[in-house]
NULUM-733168 format. One line per field, with one value per residue (C-alpha): x, y, z; residue in three letters; residue number from 1. Coordinates in steps of 0.1 Angstrom, whole numbers, plus 5000, padded with zeros to 4 digits. Layout:
x: [X, ...]
y: [Y, ...]
z: [Z, ...]
resn: [ALA, ...]
resi: [NUM, ...]
//
This chain:
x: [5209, 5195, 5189, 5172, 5136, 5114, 5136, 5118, 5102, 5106, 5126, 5155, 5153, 5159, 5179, 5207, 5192, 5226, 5246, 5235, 5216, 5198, 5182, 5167, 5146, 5119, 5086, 5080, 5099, 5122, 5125, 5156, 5177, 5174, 5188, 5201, 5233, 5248, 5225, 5235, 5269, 5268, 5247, 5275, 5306, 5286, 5275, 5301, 5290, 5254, 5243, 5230, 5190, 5202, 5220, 5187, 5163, 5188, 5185, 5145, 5138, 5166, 5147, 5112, 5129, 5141, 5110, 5088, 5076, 5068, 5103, 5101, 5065, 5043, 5074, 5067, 5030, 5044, 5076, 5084, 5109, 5115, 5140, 5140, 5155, 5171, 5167, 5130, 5134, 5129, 5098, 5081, 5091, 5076, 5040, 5043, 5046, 5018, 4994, 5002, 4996, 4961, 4954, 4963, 4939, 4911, 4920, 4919, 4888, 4868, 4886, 4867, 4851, 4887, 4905, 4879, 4885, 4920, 4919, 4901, 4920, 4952, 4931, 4925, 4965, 4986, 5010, 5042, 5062, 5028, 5035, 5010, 4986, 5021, 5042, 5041, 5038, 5064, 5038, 5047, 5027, 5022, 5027, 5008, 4980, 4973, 4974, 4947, 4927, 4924, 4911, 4884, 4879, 4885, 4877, 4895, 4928, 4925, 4952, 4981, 4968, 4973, 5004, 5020, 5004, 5022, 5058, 5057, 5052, 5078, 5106, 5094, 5114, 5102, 5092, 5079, 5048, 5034, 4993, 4992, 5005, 4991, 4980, 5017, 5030, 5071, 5076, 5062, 5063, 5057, 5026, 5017, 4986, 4994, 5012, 5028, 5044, 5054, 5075, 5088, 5122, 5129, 5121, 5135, 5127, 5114, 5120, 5151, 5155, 5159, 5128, 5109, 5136, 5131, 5095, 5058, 5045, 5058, 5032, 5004, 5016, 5013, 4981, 4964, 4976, 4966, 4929, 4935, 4950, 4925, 4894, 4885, 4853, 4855, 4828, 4801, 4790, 4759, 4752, 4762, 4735, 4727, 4698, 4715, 4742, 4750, 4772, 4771, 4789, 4758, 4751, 4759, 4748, 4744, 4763, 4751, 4760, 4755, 4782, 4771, 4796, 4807, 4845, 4854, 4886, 4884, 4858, 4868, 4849, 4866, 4868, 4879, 4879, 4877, 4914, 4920, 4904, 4899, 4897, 4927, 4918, 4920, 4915, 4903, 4891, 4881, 4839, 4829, 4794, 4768, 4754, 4730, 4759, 4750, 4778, 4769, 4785, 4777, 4794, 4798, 4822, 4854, 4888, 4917, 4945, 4981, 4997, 5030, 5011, 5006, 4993, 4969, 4966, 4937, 4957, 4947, 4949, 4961, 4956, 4941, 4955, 4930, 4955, 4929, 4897, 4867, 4891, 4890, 4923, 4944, 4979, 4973, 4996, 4997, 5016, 5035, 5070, 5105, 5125, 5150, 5165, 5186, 5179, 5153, 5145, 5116, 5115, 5087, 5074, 5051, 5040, 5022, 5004, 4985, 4950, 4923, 4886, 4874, 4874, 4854, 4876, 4902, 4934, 4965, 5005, 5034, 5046, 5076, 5084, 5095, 5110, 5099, 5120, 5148, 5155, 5147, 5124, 5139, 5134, 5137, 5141, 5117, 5141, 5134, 5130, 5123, 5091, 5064, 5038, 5011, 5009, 4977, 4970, 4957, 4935, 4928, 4901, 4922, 4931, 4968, 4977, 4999, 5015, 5012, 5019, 5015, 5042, 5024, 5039, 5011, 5005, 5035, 5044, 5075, 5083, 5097, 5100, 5123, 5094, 5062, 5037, 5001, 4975, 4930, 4907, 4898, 4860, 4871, 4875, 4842, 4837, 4827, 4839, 4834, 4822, 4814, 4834, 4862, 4861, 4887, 4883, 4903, 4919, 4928, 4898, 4881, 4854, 4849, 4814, 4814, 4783, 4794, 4785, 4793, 4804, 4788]
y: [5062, 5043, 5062, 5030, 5025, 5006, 5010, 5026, 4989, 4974, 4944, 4970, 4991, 4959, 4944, 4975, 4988, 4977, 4996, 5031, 5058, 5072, 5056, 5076, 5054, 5061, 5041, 5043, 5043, 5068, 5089, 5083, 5114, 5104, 5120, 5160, 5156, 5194, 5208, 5181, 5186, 5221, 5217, 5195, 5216, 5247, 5230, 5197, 5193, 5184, 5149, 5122, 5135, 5163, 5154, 5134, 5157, 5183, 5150, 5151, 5183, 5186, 5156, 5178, 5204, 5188, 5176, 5204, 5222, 5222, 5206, 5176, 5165, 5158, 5138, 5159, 5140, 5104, 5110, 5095, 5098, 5091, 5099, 5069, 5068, 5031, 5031, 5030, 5000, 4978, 4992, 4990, 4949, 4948, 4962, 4943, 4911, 4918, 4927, 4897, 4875, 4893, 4889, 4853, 4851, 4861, 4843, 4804, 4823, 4830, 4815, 4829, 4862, 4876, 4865, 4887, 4913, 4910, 4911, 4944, 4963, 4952, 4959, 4994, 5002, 5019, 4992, 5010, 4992, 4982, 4967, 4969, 4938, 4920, 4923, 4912, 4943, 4942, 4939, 4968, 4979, 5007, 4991, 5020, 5022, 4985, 4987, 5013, 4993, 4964, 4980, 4997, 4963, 4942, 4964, 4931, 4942, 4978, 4981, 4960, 4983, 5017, 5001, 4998, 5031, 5049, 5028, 5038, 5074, 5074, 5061, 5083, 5112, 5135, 5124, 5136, 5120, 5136, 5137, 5103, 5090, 5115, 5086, 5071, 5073, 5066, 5025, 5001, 4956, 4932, 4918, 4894, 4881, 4844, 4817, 4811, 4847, 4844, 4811, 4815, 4815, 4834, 4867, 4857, 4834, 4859, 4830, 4835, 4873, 4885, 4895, 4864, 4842, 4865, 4875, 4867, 4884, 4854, 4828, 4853, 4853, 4817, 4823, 4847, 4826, 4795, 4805, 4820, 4790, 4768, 4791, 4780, 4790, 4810, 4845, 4841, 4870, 4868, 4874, 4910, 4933, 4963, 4985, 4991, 4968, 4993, 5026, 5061, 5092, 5103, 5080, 5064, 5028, 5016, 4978, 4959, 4924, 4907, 4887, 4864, 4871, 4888, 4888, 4908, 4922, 4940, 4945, 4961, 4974, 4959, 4966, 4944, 4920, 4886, 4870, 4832, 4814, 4843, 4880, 4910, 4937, 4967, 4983, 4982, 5007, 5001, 4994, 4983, 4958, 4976, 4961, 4937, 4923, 4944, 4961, 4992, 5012, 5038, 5041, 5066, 5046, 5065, 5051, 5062, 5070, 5083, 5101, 5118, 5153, 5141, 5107, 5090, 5055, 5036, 5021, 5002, 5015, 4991, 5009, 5040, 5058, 5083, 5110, 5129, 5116, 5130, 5152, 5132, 5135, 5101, 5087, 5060, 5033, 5024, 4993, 4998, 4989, 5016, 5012, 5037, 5060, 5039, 5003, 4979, 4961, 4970, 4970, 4966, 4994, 5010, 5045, 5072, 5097, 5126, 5125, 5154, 5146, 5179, 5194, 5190, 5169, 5147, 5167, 5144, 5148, 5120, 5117, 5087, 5053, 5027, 4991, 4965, 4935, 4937, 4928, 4962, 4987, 5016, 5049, 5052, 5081, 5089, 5112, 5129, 5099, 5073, 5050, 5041, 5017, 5003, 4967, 4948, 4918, 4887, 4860, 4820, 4802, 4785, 4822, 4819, 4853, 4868, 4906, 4913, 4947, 4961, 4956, 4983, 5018, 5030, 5022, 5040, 5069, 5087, 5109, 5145, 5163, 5146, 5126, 5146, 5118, 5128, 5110, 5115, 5098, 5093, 5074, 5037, 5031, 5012, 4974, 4951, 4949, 4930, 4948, 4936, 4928, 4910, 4904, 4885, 4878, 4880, 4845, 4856, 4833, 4856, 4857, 4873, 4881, 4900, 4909, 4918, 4959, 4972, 5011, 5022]
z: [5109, 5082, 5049, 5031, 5027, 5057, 5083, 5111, 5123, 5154, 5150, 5136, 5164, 5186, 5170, 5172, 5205, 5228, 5202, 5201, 5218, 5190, 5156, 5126, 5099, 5077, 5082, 5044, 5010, 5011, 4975, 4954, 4968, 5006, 5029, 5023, 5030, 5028, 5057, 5084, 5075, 5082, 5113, 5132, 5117, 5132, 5162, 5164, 5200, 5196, 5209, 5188, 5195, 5184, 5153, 5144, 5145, 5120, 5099, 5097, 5091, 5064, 5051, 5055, 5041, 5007, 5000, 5001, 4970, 4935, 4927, 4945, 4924, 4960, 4976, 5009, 5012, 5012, 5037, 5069, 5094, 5129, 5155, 5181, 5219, 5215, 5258, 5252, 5231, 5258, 5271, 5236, 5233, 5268, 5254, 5224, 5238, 5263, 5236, 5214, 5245, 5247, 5215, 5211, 5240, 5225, 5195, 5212, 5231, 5205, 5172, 5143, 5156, 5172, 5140, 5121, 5151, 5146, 5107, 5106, 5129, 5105, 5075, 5095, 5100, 5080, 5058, 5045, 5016, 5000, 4965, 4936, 4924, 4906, 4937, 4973, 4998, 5026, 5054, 5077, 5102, 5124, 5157, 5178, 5148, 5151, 5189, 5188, 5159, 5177, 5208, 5191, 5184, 5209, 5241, 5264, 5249, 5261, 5290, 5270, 5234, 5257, 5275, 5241, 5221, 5253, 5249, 5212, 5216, 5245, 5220, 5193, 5202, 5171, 5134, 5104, 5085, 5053, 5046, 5031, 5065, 5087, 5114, 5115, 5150, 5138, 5143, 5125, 5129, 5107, 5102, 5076, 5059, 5060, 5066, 5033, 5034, 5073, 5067, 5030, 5031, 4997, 5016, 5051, 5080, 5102, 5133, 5130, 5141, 5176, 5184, 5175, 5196, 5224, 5221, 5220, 5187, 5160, 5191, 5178, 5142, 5140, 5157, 5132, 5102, 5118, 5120, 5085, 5068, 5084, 5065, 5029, 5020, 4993, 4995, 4969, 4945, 4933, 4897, 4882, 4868, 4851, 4837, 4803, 4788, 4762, 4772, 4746, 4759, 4775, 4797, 4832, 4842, 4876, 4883, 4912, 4928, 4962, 4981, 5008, 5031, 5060, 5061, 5032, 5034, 5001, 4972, 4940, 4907, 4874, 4840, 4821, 4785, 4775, 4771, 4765, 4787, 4810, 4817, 4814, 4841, 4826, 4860, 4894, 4919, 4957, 4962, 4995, 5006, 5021, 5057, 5034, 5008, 4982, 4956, 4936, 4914, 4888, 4856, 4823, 4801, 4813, 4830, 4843, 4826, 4822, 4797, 4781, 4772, 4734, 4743, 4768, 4775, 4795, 4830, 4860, 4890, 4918, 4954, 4963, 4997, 5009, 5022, 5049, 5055, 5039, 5018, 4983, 4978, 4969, 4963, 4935, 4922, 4888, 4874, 4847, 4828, 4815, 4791, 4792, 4771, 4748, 4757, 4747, 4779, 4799, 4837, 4857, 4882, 4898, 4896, 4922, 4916, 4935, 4926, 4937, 4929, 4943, 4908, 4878, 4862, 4879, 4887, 4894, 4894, 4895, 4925, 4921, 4904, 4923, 4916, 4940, 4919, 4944, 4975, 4990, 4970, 4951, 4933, 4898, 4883, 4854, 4827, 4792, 4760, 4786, 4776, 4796, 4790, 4818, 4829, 4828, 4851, 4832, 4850, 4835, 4848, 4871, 4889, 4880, 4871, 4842, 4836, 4804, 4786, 4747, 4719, 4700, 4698, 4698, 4734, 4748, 4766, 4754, 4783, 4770, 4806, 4834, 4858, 4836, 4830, 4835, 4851, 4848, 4829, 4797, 4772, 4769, 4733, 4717, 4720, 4742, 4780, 4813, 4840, 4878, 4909, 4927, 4965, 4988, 5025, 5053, 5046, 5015, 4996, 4963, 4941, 4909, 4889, 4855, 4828, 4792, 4779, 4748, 4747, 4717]
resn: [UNK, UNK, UNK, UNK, UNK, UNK, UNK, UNK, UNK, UNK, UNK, UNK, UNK, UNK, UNK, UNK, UNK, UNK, UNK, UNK, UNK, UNK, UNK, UNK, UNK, UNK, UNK, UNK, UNK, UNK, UNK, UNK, UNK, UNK, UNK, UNK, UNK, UNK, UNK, UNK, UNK, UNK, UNK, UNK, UNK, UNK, UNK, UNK, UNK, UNK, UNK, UNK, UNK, UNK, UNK, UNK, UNK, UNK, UNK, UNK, UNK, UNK, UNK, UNK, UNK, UNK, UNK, UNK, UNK, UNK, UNK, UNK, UNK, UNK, UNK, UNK, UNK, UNK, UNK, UNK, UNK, UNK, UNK, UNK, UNK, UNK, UNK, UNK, UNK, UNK, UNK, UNK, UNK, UNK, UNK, UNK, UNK, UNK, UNK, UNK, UNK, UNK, UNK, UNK, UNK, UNK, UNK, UNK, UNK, UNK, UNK, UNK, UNK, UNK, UNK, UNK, UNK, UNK, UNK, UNK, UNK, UNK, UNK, UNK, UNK, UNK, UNK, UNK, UNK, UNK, UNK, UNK, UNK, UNK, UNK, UNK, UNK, UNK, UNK, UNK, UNK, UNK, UNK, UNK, UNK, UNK, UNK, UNK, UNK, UNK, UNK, UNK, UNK, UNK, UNK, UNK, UNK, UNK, UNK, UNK, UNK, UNK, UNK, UNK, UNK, UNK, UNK, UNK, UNK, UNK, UNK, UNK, UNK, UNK, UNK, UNK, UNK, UNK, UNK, UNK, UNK, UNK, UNK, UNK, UNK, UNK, UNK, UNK, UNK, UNK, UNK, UNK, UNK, UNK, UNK, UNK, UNK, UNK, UNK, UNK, UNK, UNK, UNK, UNK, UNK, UNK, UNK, UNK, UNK, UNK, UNK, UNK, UNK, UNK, UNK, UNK, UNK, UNK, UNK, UNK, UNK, UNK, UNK, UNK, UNK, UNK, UNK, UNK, UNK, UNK, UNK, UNK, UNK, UNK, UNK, UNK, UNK, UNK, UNK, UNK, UNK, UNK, UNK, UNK, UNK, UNK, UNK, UNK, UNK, UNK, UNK, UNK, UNK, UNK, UNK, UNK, UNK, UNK, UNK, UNK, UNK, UNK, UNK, UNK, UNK, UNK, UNK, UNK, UNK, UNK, UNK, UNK, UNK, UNK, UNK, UNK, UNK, UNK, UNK, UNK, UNK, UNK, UNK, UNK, UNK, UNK, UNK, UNK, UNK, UNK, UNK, UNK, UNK, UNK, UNK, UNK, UNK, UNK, UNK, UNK, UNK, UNK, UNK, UNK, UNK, UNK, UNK, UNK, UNK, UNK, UNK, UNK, UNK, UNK, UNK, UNK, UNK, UNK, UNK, UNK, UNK, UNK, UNK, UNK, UNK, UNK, UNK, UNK, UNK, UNK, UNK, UNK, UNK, UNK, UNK, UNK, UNK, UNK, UNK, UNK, UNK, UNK, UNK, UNK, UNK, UNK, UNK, UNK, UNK, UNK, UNK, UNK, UNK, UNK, UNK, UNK, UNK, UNK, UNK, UNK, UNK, UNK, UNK, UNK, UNK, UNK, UNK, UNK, UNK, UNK, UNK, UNK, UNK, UNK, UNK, UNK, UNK, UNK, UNK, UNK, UNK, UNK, UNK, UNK, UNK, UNK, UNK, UNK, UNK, UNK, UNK, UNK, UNK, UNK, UNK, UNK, UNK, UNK, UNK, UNK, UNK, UNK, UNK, UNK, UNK, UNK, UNK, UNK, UNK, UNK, UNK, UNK, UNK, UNK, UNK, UNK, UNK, UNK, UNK, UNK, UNK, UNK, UNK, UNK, UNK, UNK, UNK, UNK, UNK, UNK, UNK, UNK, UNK, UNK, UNK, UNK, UNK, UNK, UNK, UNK, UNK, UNK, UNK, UNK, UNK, UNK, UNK, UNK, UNK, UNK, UNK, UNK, UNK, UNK, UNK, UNK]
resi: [1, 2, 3, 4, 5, 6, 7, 8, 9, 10, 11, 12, 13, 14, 15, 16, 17, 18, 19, 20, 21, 22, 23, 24, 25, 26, 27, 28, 29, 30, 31, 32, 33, 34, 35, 36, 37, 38, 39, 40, 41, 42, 43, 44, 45, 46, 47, 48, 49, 50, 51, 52, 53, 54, 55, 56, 57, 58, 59, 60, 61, 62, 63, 64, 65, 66, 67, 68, 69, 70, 71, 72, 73, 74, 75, 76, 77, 78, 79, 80, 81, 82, 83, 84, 85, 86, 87, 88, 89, 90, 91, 92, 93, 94, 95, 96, 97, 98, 99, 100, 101, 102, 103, 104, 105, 106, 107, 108, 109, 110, 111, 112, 113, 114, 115, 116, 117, 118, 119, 120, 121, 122, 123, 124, 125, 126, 127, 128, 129, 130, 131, 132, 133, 134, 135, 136, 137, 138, 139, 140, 141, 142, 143, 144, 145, 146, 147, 148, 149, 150, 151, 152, 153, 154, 155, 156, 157, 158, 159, 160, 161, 162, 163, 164, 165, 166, 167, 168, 169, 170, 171, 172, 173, 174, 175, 176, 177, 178, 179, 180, 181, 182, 183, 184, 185, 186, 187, 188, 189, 190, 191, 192, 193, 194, 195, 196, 197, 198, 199, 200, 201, 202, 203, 204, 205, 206, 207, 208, 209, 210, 211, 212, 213, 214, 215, 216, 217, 218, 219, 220, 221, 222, 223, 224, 225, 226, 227, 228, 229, 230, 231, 232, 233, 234, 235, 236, 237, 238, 239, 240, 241, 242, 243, 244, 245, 246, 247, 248, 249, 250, 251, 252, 253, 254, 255, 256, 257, 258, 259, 260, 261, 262, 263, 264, 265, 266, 267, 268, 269, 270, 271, 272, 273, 274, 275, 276, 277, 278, 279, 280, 281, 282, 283, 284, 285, 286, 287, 288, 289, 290, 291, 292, 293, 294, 295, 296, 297, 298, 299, 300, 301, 302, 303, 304, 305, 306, 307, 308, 309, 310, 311, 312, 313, 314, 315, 316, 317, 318, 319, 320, 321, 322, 323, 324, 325, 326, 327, 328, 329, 330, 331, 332, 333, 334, 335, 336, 337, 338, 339, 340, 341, 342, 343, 344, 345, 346, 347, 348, 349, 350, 351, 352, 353, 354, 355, 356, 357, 358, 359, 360, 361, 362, 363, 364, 365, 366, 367, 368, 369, 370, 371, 372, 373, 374, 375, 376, 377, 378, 379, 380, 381, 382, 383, 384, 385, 386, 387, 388, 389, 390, 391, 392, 393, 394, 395, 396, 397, 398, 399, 400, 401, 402, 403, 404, 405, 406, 407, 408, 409, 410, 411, 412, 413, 414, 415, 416, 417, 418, 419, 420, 421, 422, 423, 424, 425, 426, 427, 428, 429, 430, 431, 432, 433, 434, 435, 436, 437, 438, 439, 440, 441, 442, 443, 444, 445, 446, 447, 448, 449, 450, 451, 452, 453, 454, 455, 456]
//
């Protein structure tokens, strides 16, 4: 049993597969308290002849259980855990290695077209670990989620993808998955977006592990970031415009742009200001092209924001996670920096929150803060005359990017509740800003457009 964050991945589960019959991980980040202890400990003194299945599934719902409820600030709706039959194992490397010789086949088939084919049905999959704009993501995959992306896809790949989606859900025994992860089927790979992060050794050389001596799926890696590396066209956004450059608290403005591409993996609406010899992002929400290129987006002057009850700050926002389709309901991270009680050094994090759009106003809770500086993620807990104070990306003209963060008092959060820190939105103050958009393609090439407003 592994009561650490990311666990639930395949090359784990291989790796130990000859030493055990069952294996519980967590796909996801796992909350600060991990496992509850007290219940599984009284379900094998009551019952001290239940097998290993057994003993894991009286781990996961203990884990279900603690998590629930008002207490626990929306832990239940970012949870994961699986319960994995390590005999099935075998099976599952056996699918995986078919489909990533299918999908290296259509890559040398069709070079540029699969590798768009293959980088949306990524895009498409669930990543667990995912870090915020300062911080690499851990690139985990759901394995049965990408199998089933790829096929909608790539049709070819249809009896290796349904081959592997069944393996998966064979050696899933039972799992939880909260409603940010609701499509997670329990087992996860990894599956990164180039091929400086596959081969840099500071993280790992993922080579070097069993399944990549033994297997197929590192051939397909090298594959994907081959085709990757080997793009460098940049996507092109046309200039940004608007029918008013001037913002009161009465009105909303429409922004529009055009990129000429058609391999965007993301697009994002920016505010942001003039700094140096560049711009500070005061935030970023997702946009997406329309089926013509164009980028619109209407706004009233206002942000997001967090605050300490007394006190609201403007913040960026880094990644929204739509928690059930069509519901408008979000978990949101937020970079920011504690300094706690006591000390005078700040420590980078990043915060979730819960948002709900379905009111008038936004409604949003914290969820958790986690610490991605390590060499595993990890809760940290969020107590009474803490400090918080958000992070701001910084950008030269040369794209080299730079966290910086407020020395002013004034533009920190003291927190007076353990983990209460608010999050909604909030005017921008008056002055002059950048608006416009940001856009990065599959091989990881951007562009960036802005037009200066003034909010009156």
């Amino acid at each position: 049993g592994f009561d650490a964050c990311l666990m639930a991945n395949f090359e784990t589960a291989q790796a130990i597969a000859p030493f055990g019959k069952a294996m519980v991980a967590s796909e996801e980040l796992e909350p600060g308290d991990g496992w509850s202890y007290t219940p599984i400990m009284q379900s094998l003194t009551t019952t001290p002849t239940m097998d290993g299945f057994a003993l894991g599934k009286v781990i996961v719902n203990a884990y279900r259980d603690y998590y629930l409820g008002a207490a626990q600030g929306g832990r239940d709706k970012t949870v994961t855990l699986s319960v994995l039959d390590l005999a099935k194992i075998p099976a599952v490397e056996t699918a995986a290695n078919n489909l990533a010789l299918s999908n290296v086949s259509i890559l040398q088939a069709k070079q540029r077209d699969a590798f768009l084919q293959t980088a949306r049905a990524r895009k498409a999959t669930e990543e667990f670990g995912a870090g915020d704009d300062g911080e690499e993501g851990s690139h985990f995959y759901d394995l049965a989620q990408y199998a089933e992306n790829l096929k909608q896809q790539q049709p070819s790949v249809a009896p290796a993808a349904d081959q592997l989606v069944s393996a998966v859900k064979s050696a899933v025994v039972y799992k939880i998955a909260g409603e940010a992860h609701a499509r997670s089927h329990g087992l996860s790979i990894y599956f990164p977006p180039d091929a400086k992060t596959l081969t840099e050794p500071k993280r790992f050389e993922y080579k070097d592990t069993l399944f990549s001596q033994n297997g197929k799926w590192i051939g397909f890696l090298n594959q994907y970031v081959g085709l990757g590396k080997a793009d460098t066209e940049a996507p092109k956004i046309s200039e940004v415009k608007t029918n008013d450059d001037k913002v009161n608290n009465t009105d909303v403005i429409t922004v529009s742009s055009k990129v000429n591409a058609d391999d965007i993996e993301e697009a994002t609406f920016v505010l942001a200001e003039s700094y140096k010899e560049g711009e500070i992002i005061i935030g970023a929400i997702p946009t997406a092209p329309d089926e013509n290129g164009v980028l619109k987006e209407e706004w009233d002057g206002s942000w997001f924001s967090i605050g300490d009850g007394t006190k609201e700050l403007v913040c960026p926002v880094t990644d929204f996670t739509e928690l059930e389709e069509g519901k408008d309901t979000f978990l949101v991270e937020v970079p920011a920096q504690i300094r706690y009680d006591g000390e005078t050094k700040w420590r980078d994090v990043t915060l979730y929150f819960y948002l709900d759009f379905n009111e008038e106003e936004v409604v949003g809770e914290f969820v958790y803060a986690f610490d991605f500086s390590g060499k595993q993620p990890r809760e940290v807990d969020v107590m009474v005359g803490d400090s918080i104070r958000p992070v701001y990306i910084a950008v030269d003209t040369d794209g080299e990017v730079e966290l910086i963060a407020s020395d002013d008092e004034n533009d920190v959060l003291k927190v007076t509740e353990d983990d209460d820190i608010t999050v909604g939105r909030m005017d921008v103050d008056a002055g002059k800003y950048l608006i416009g958009f940001t856009v990065t393609d599959f091989a990881g090439n951007e562009d960036a457009e802005f037009t200066e407003v003034t909010i009156e």
